[in-house]
FIRO-673768 format. One record per residue (C-alpha): residue number from 1; residue in one letter; x, y, z. Coordinates in Angstrom, 2 decimals, always signed. Layout:
<rs>
{r NUM; 'a'; {X; Y; Z}},
...
</rs>
This chain:
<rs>
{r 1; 'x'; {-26.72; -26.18; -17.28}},
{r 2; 'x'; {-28.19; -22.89; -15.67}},
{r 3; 'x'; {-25.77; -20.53; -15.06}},
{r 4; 'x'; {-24.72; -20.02; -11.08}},
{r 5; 'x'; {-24.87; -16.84; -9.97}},
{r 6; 'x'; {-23.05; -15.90; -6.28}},
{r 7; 'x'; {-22.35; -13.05; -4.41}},
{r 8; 'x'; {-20.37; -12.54; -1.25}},
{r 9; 'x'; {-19.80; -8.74; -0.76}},
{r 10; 'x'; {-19.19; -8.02; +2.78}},
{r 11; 'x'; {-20.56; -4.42; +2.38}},
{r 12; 'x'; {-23.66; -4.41; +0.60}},
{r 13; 'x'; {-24.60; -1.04; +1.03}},
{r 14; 'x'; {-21.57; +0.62; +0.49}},
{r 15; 'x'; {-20.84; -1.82; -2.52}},
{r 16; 'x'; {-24.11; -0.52; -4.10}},
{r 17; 'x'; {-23.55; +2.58; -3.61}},
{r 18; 'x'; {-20.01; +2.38; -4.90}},
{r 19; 'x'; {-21.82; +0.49; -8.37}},
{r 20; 'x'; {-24.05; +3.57; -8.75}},
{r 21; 'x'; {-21.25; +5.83; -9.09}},
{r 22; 'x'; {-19.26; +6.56; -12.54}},
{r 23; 'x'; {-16.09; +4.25; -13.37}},
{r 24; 'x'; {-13.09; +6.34; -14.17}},
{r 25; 'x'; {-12.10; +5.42; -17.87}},
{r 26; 'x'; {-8.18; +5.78; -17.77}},
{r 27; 'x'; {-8.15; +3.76; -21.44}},
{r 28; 'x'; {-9.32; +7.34; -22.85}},
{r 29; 'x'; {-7.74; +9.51; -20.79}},
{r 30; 'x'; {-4.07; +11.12; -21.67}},
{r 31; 'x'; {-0.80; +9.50; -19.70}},
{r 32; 'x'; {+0.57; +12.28; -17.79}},
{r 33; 'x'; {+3.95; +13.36; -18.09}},
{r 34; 'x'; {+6.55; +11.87; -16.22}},
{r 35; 'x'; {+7.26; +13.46; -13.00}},
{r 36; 'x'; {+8.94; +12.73; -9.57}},
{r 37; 'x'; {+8.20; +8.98; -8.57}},
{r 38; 'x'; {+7.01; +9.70; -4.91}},
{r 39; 'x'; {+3.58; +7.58; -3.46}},
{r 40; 'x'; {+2.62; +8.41; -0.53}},
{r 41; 'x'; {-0.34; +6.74; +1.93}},
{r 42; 'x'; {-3.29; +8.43; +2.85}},
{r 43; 'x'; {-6.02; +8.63; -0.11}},
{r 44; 'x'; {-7.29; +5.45; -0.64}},
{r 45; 'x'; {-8.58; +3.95; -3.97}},
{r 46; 'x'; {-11.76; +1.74; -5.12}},
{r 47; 'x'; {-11.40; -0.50; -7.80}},
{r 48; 'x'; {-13.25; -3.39; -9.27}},
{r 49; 'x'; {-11.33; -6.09; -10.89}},
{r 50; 'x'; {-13.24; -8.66; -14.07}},
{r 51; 'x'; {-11.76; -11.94; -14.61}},
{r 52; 'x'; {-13.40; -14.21; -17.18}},
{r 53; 'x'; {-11.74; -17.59; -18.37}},
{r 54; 'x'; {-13.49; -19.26; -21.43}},
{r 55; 'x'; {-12.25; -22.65; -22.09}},
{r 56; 'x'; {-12.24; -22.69; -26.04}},
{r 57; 'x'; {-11.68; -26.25; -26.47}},
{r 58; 'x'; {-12.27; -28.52; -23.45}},
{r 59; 'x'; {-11.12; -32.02; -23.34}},
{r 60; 'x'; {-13.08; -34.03; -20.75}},
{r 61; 'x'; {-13.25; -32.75; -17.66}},
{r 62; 'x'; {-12.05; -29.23; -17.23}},
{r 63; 'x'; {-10.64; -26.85; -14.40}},
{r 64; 'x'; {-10.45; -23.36; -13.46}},
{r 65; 'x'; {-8.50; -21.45; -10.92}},
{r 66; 'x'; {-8.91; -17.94; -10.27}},
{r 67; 'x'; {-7.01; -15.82; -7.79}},
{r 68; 'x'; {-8.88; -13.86; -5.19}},
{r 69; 'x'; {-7.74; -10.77; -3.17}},
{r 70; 'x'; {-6.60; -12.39; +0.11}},
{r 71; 'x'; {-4.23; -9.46; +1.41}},
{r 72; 'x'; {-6.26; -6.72; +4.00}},
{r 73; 'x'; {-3.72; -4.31; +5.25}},
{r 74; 'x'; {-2.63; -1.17; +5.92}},
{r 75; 'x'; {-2.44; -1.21; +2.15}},
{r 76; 'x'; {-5.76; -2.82; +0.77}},
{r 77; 'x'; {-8.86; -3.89; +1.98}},
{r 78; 'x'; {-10.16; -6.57; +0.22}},
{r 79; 'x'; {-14.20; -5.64; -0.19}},
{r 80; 'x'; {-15.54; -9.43; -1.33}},
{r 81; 'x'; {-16.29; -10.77; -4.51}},
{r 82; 'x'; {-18.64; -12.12; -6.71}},
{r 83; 'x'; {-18.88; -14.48; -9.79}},
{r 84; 'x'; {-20.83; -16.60; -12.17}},
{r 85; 'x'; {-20.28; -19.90; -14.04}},
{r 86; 'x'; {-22.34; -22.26; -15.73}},
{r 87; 'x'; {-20.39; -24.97; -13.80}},
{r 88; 'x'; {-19.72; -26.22; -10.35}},
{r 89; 'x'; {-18.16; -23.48; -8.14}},
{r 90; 'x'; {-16.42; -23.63; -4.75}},
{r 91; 'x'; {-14.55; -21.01; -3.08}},
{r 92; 'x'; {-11.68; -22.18; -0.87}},
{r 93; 'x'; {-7.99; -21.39; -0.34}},
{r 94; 'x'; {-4.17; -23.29; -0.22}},
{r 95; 'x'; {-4.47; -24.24; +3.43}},
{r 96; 'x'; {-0.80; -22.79; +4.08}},
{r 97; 'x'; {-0.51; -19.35; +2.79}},
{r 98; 'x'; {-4.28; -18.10; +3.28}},
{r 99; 'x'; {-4.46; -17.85; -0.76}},
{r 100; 'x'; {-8.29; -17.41; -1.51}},
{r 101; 'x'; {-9.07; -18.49; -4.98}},
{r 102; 'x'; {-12.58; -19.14; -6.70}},
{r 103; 'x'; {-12.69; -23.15; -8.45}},
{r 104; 'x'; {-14.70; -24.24; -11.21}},
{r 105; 'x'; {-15.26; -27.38; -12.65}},
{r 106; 'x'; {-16.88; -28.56; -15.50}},
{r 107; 'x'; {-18.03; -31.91; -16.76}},
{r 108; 'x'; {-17.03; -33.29; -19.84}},
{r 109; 'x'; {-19.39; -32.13; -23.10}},
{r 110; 'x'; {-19.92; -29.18; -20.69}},
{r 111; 'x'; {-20.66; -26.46; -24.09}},
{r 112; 'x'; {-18.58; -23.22; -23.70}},
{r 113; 'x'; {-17.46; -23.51; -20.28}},
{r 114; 'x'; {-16.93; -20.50; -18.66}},
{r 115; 'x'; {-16.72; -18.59; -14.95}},
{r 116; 'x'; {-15.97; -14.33; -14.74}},
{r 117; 'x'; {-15.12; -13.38; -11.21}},
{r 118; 'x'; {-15.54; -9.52; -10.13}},
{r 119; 'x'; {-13.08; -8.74; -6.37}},
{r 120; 'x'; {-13.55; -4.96; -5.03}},
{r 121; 'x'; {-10.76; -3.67; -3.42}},
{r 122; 'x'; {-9.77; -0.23; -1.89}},
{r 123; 'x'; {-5.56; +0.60; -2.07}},
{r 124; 'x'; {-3.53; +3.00; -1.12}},
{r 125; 'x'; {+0.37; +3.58; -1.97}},
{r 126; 'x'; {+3.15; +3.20; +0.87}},
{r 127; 'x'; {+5.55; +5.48; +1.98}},
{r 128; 'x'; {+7.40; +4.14; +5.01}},
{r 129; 'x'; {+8.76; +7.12; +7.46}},
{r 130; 'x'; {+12.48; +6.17; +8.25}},
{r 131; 'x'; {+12.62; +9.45; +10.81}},
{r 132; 'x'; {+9.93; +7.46; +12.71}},
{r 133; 'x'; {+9.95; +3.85; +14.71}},
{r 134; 'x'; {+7.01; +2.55; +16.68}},
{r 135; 'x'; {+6.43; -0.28; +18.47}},
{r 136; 'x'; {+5.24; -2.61; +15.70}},
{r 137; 'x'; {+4.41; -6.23; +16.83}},
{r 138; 'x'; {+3.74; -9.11; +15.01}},
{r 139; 'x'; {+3.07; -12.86; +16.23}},
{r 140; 'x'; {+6.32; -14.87; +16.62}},
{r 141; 'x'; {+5.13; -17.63; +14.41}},
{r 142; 'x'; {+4.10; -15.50; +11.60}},
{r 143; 'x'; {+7.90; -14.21; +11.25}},
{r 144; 'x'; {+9.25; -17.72; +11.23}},
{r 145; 'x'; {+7.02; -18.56; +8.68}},
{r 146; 'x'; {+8.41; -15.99; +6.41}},
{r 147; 'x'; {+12.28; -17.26; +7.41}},
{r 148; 'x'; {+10.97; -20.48; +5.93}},
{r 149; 'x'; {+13.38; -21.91; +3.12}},
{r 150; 'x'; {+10.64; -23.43; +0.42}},
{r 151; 'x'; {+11.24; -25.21; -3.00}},
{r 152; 'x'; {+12.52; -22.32; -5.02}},
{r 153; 'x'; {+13.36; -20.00; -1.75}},
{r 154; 'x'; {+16.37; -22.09; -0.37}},
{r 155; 'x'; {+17.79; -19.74; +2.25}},
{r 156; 'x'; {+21.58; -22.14; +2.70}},
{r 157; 'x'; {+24.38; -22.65; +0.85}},
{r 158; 'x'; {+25.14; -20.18; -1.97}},
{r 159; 'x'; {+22.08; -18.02; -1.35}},
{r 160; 'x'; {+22.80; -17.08; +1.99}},
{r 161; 'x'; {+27.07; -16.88; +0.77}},
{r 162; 'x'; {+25.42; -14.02; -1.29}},
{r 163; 'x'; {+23.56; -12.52; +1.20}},
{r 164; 'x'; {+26.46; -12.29; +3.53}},
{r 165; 'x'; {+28.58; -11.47; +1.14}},
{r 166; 'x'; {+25.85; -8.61; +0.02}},
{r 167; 'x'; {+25.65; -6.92; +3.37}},
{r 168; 'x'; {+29.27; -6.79; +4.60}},
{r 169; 'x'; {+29.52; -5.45; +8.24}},
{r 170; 'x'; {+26.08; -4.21; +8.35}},
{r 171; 'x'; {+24.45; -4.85; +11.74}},
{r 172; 'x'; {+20.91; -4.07; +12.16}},
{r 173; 'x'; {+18.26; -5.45; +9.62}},
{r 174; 'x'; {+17.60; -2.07; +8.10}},
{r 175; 'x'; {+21.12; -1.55; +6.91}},
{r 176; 'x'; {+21.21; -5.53; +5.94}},
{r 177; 'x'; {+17.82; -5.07; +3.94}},
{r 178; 'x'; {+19.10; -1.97; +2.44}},
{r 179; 'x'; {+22.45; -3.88; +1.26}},
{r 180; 'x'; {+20.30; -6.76; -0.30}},
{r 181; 'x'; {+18.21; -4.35; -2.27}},
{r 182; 'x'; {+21.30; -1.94; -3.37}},
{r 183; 'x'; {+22.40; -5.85; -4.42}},
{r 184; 'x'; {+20.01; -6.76; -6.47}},
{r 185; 'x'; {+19.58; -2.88; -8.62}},
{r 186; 'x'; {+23.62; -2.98; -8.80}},
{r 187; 'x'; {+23.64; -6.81; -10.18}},
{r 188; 'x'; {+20.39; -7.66; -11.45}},
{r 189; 'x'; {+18.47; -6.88; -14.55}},
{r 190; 'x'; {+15.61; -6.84; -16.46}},
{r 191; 'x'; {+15.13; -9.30; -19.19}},
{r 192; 'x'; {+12.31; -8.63; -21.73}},
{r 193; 'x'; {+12.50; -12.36; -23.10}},
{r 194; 'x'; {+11.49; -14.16; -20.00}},
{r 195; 'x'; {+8.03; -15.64; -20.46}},
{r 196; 'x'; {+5.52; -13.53; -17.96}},
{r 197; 'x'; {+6.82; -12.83; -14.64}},
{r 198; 'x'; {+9.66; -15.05; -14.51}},
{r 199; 'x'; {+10.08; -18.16; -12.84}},
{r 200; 'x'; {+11.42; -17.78; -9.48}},
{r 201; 'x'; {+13.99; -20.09; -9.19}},
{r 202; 'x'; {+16.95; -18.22; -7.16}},
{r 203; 'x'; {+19.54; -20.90; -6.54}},
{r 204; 'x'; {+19.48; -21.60; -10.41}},
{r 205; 'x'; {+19.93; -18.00; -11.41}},
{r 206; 'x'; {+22.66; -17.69; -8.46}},
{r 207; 'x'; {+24.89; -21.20; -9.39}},
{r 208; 'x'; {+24.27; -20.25; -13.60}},
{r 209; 'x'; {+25.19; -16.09; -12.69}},
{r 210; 'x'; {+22.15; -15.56; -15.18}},
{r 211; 'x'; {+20.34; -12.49; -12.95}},
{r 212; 'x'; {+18.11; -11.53; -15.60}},
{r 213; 'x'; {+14.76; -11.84; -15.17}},
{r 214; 'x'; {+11.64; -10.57; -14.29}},
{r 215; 'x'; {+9.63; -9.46; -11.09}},
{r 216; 'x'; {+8.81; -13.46; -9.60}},
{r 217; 'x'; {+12.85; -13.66; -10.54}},
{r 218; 'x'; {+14.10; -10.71; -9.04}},
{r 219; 'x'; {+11.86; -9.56; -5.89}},
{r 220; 'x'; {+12.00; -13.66; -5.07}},
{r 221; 'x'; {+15.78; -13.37; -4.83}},
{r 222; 'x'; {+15.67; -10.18; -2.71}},
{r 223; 'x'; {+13.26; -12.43; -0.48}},
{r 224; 'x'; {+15.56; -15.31; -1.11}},
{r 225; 'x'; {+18.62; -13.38; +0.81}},
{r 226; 'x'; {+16.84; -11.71; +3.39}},
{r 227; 'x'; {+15.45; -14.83; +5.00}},
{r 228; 'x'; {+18.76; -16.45; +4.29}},
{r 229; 'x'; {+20.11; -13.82; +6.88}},
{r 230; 'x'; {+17.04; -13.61; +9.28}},
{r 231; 'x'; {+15.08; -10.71; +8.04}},
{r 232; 'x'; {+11.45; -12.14; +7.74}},
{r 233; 'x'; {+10.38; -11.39; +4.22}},
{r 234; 'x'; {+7.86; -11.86; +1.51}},
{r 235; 'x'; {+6.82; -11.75; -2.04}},
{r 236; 'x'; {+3.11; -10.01; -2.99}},
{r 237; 'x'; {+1.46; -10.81; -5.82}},
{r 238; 'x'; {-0.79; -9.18; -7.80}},
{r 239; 'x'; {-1.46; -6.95; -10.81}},
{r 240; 'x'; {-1.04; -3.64; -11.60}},
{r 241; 'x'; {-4.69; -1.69; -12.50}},
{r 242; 'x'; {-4.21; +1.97; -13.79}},
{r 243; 'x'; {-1.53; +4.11; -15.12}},
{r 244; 'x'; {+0.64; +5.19; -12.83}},
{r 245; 'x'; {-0.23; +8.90; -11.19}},
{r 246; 'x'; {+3.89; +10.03; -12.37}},
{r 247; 'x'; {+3.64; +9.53; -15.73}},
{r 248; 'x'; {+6.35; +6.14; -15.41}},
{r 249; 'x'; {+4.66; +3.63; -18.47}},
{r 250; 'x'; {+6.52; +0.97; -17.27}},
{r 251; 'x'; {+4.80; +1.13; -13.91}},
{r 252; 'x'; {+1.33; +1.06; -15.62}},
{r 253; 'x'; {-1.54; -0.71; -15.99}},
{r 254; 'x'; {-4.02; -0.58; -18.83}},
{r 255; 'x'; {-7.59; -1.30; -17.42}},
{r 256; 'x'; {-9.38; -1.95; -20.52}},
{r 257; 'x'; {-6.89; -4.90; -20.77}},
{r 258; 'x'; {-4.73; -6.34; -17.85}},
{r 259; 'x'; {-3.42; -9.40; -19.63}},
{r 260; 'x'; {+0.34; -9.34; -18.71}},
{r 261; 'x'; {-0.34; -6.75; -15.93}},
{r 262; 'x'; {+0.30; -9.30; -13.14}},
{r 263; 'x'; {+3.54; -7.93; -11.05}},
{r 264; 'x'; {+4.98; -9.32; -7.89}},
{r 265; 'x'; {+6.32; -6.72; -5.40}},
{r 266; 'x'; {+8.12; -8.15; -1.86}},
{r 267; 'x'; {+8.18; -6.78; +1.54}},
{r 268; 'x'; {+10.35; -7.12; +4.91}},
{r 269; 'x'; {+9.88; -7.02; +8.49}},
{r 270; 'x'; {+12.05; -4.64; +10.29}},
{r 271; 'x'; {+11.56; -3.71; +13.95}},
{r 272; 'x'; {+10.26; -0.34; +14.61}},
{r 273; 'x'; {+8.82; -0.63; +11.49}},
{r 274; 'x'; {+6.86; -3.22; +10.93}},
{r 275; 'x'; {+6.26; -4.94; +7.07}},
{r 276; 'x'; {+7.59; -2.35; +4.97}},
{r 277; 'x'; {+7.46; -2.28; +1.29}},
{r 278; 'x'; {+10.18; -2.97; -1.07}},
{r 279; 'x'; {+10.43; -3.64; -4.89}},
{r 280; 'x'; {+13.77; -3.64; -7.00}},
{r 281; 'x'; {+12.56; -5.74; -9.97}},
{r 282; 'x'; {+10.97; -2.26; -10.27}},
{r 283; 'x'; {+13.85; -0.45; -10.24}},
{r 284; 'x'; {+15.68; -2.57; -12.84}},
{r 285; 'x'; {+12.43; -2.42; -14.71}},
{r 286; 'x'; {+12.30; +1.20; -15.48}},
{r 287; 'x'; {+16.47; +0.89; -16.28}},
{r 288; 'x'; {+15.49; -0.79; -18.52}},
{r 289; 'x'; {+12.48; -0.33; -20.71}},
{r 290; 'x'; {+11.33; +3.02; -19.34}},
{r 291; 'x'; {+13.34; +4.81; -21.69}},
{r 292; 'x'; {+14.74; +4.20; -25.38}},
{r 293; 'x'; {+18.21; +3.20; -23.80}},
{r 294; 'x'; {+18.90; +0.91; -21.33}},
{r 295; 'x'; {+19.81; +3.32; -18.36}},
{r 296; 'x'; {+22.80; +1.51; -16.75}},
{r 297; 'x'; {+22.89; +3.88; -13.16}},
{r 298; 'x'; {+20.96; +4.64; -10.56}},
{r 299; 'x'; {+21.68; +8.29; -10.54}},
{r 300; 'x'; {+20.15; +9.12; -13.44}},
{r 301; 'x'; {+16.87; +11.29; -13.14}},
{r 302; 'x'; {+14.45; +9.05; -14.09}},
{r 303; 'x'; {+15.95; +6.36; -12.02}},
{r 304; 'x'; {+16.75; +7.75; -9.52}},
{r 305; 'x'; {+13.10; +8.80; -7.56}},
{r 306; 'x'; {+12.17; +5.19; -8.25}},
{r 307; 'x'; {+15.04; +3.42; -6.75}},
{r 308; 'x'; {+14.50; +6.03; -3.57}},
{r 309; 'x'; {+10.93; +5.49; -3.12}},
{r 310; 'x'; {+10.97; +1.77; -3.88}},
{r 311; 'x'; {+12.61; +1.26; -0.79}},
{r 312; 'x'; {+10.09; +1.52; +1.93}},
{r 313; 'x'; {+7.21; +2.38; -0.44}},
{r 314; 'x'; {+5.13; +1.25; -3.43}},
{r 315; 'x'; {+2.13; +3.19; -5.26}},
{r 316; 'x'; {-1.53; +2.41; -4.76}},
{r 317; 'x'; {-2.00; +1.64; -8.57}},
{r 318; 'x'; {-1.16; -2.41; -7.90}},
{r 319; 'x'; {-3.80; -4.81; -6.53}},
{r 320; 'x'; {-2.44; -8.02; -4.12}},
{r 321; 'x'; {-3.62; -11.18; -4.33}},
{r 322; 'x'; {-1.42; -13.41; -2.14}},
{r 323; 'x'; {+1.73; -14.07; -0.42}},
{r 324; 'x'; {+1.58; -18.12; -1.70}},
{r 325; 'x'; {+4.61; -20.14; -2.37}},
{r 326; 'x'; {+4.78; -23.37; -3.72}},
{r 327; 'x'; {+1.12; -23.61; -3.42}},
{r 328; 'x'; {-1.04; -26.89; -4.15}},
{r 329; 'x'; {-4.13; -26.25; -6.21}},
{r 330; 'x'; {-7.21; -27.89; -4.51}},
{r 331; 'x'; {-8.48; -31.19; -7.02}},
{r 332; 'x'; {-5.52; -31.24; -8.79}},
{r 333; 'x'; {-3.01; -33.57; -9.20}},
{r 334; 'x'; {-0.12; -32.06; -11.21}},
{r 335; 'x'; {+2.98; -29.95; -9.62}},
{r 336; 'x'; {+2.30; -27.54; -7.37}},
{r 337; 'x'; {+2.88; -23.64; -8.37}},
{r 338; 'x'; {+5.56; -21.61; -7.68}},
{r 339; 'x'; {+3.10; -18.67; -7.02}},
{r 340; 'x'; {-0.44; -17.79; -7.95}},
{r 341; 'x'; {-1.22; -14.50; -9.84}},
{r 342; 'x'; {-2.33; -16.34; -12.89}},
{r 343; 'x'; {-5.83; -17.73; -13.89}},
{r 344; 'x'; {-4.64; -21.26; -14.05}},
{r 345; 'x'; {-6.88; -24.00; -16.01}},
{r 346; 'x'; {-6.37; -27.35; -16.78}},
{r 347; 'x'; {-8.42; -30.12; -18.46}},
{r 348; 'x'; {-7.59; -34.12; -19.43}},
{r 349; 'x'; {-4.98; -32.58; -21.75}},
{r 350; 'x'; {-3.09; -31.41; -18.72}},
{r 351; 'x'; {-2.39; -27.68; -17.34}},
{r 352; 'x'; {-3.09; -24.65; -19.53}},
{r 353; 'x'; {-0.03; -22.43; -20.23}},
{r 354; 'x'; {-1.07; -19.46; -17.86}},
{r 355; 'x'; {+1.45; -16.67; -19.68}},
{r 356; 'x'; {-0.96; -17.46; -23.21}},
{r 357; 'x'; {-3.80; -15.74; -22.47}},
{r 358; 'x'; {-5.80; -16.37; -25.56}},
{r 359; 'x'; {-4.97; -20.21; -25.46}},
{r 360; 'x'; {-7.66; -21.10; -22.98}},
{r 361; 'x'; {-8.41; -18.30; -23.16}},
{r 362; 'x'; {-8.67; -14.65; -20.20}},
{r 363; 'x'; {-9.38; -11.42; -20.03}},
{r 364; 'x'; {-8.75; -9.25; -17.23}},
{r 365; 'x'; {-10.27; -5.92; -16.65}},
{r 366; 'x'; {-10.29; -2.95; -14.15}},
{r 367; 'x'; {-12.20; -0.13; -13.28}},
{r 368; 'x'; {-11.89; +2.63; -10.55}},
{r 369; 'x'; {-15.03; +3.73; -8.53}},
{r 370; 'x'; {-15.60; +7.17; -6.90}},
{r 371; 'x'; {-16.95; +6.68; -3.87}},
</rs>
């Protein structure tokens, strides 16, 4: 079958002229030390993005699902994409959450199925100004939507006991939010054996008391107990790209190889404000692993500019894809995912194991553009 070639860039020119210029290789370039975690907004960043799935062995009829950048923000702007295959192609979304996604599909005895997707996307990190309100609006529906209680997001019984019990006699949504994330760094921790990002699944690690996890664990709770208490809020997801610009390993990407990269980050809306960023799987991240010993405080110096600027900020080294929950793949019939950050694949053998990269197998790559 002859390979398909497509290309929907929305800038041409500027996408050209952005592929003329040199890529930035941070694989050979030195980590910098580690220095004050601060990100601020205002210089934004160009990166292109290389997935390629390969499915080694295919039994009959196989399937590909490959997450696109859907998020354009005051954050990112997602540039377009383009891809080939040497089977059938479609791109289309969830048709709840707005996740774009690129489908392939090959027929059985299809040799060395394949599809490699390139997205081009500028980003920028996020300092939120707490000095500062404006008059932020945002449509009425939209914040329901993000109240919404969904399969692994219940926002009753002991999830929203928690959340209550988490924010006390706070009154107004900043000081709540603020109480759930203080929450989750004081109670919550990292735990290296969870498989990939974690599963998600807050009223199981609430009625066990296991809170270890990872970042689809820990940010999803955080989301879990605002909504439970009427803050509209939502997990990101996406995957981290470069090193980061303080020196922080844990809060890295390595572009020659972004296997494992894939990190989910949350946000909130809070009037005056608007959606503000927030991530204290972070937080509990770099407690944990960014160091030799597990750092069991917040005041401690290298802790202690993360937890700060991980309220109300994030840096501009991360790429989002989607804000999906419990999303239904398009032409397939098994369970529906929790999230979608993943290349997912599955063939008459049933679903591929997403968190074993090599199995079906993906690579993901990054590279920065001057422009």
């Amino acid at each position: 079958m002859t390979t398909v070639r497509r290309t929907f860039l929305k800038n041409t020119a500027a996408a050209a002229m952005a592929a003329a210029l040199p890529a930035v290789n941070f694989a050979q370039a030195p980590a910098p030390a580690r220095s004050n975690f601060a990100p601020q907004s205002g210089a934004w960043r160009t990166f292109e993005v290389t997935t390629r799935v390969d499915i080694l062995k295919p039994q009959g009829v196989s399937k590909v699902w490959l997450p696109i950048p859907s998020v354009n923000s005051d954050y990112q702007r997602s540039q377009g994409s383009s891809f080939s295959s040497n089977g059938k192609t479609d791109l289309t979304d969830d048709g709840v959450d707005g996740a774009k996604m690129l489908y392939a599909e090959f027929p059985a005895g299809q040799p060395q199925p394949f599809v490699e997707l390139t997205s081009r996307v500028q980003t920028q990190g996020r300092a939120v100004d707490w000095s500062k309100k404006t008059a932020v609006r945002e449509d009425a529906d939209t914040l329901r939507f993000f109240t919404r209680p969904t399969k692994f997001l219940p926002t009753d019984g002991i999830v929203r006991t928690t959340a209550q019990q988490a924010i006390g006699n706070a009154r107004t949504d900043v000081e709540k939010t603020q109480k759930i994330y203080d929450w989750i760094v004081a109670n919550t921790y990292r735990d290296p054996k969870v498989r990939g990002c974690g599963e998600g699944d807050i009223k199981t690690m609430l009625e066990t008391g296991n809170l270890g996890g990872k970042c689809a664990d820990l940010n999803a709770l955080f989301v879990g107990l605002c909504r439970s208490v009427g803050i509209p809020a939502r997990d990101v997801y996406g995957i981290r790209l470069v090193p980061s610009a303080f020196g922080y390993k844990e809060l890295s990407g390595n572009p020659a190889s972004l296997k494992g990269a894939q990190h989910c980050r949350s946000e909130v809306f809070l009037k005056g404000y608007g959606w503000v960023a927030m991530d204290p799987a972070d937080v509990a991240k770099v407690m944990r692993l960014e160091t030799a010993d597990w750092i069991k405080n917040t005041t401690n110096p290298v802790v202690a500019p993360v937890n700060k600027a991980l309220f109300g900020g994030w840096e501009g080294n991360w790429m989002a894809y989607n804000t999906a929950h419990d999303l239904a793949l398009p032409n397939s019939k098994l369970e529906k995912l929790g999230f979608f950050m993943y290349p997912v694949a599955e063939d008459a053998g049933g679903r591929f194991d997403s968190y074993a990269p090599d199995d079906f197998k993906y690579q993901i790559t990054a590279k920065e553009v001057r422009i």
